[in-house]
C-alpha positions in Angstrom: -20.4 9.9 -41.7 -20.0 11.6 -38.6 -21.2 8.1 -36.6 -18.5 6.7 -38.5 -15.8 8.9 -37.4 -17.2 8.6 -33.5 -17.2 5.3 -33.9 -13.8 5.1 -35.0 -12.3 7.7 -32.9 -14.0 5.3 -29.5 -12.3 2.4 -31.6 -9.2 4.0 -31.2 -9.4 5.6 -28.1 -9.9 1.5 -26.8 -7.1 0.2 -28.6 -4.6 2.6 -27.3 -5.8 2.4 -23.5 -5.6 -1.5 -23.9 -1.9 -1.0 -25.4 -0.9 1.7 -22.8 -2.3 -1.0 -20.1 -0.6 -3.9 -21.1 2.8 -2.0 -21.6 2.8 -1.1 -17.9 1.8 -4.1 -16.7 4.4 -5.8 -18.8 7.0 -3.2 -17.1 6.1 -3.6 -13.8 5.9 -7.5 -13.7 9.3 -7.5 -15.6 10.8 -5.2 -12.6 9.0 -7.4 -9.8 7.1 -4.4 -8.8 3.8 -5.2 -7.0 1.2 -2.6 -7.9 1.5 -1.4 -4.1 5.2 -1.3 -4.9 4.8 1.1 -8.4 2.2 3.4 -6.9 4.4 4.1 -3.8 7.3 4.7 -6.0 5.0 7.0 -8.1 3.2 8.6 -5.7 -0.1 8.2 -7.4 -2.7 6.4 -5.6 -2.7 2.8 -5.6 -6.1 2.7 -7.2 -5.1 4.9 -10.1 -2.0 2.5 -10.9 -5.1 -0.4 -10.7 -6.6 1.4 -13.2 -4.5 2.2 -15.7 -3.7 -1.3 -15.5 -7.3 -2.3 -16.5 -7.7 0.4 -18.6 -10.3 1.7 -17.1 -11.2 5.3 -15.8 -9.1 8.3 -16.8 -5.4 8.4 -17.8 -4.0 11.2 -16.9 -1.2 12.5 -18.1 0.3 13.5 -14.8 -0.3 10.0 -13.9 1.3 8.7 -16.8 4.4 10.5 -16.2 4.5 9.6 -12.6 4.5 5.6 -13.4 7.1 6.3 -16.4 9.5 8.5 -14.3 9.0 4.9 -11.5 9.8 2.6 -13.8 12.4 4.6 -15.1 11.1 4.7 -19.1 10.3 7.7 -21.1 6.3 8.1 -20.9 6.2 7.3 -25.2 7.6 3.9 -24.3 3.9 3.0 -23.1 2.3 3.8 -26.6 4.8 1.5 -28.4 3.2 -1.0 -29.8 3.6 -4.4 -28.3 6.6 -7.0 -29.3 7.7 -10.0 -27.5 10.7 -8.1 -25.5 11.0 -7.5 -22.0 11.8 -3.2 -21.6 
């Protein structure tokens, strides 16, 4: 049982850094920001905004909030799940 629930908490934990990925992405291309362009309005290093983006390394929440407050969108809007809209 306890594999199970690892395996489904990793599942999970995949899903949602895919969806949190794709979402910024989505909001950056739909405000013609380059990812040069978003981190410099965040602050956050240009790699960290690269890697959000992939979903790859650590997504911090600090980070997070940075990119939200840059694209000017409340930090949930990245955990929505995905529809066919431009934000």
């Amino acid at each position: 049982m306890k594999d199970d629930q690892e395996s489904d908490y990793e599942t999970t934990r995949l899903i949602t850094r895919r969806l949190v990925a794709m979402n910024i992405t989505e909001l950056r291309l739909a405000r013609r920001l380059s990812v040069a362009d978003l981190a410099r309005r965040a602050a956050v290093p240009e790699h960290d905004v690269e890697d959000v983006e992939a979903a790859s390394g650590e997504m911090l929440i600090d980070t997070l909030s940075s990119i939200a407050q840059a694209l000017d969108v409340d930090v949930s809007v990245f955990f929505r799940p995905r529809t066919n809209d431009v934000h």
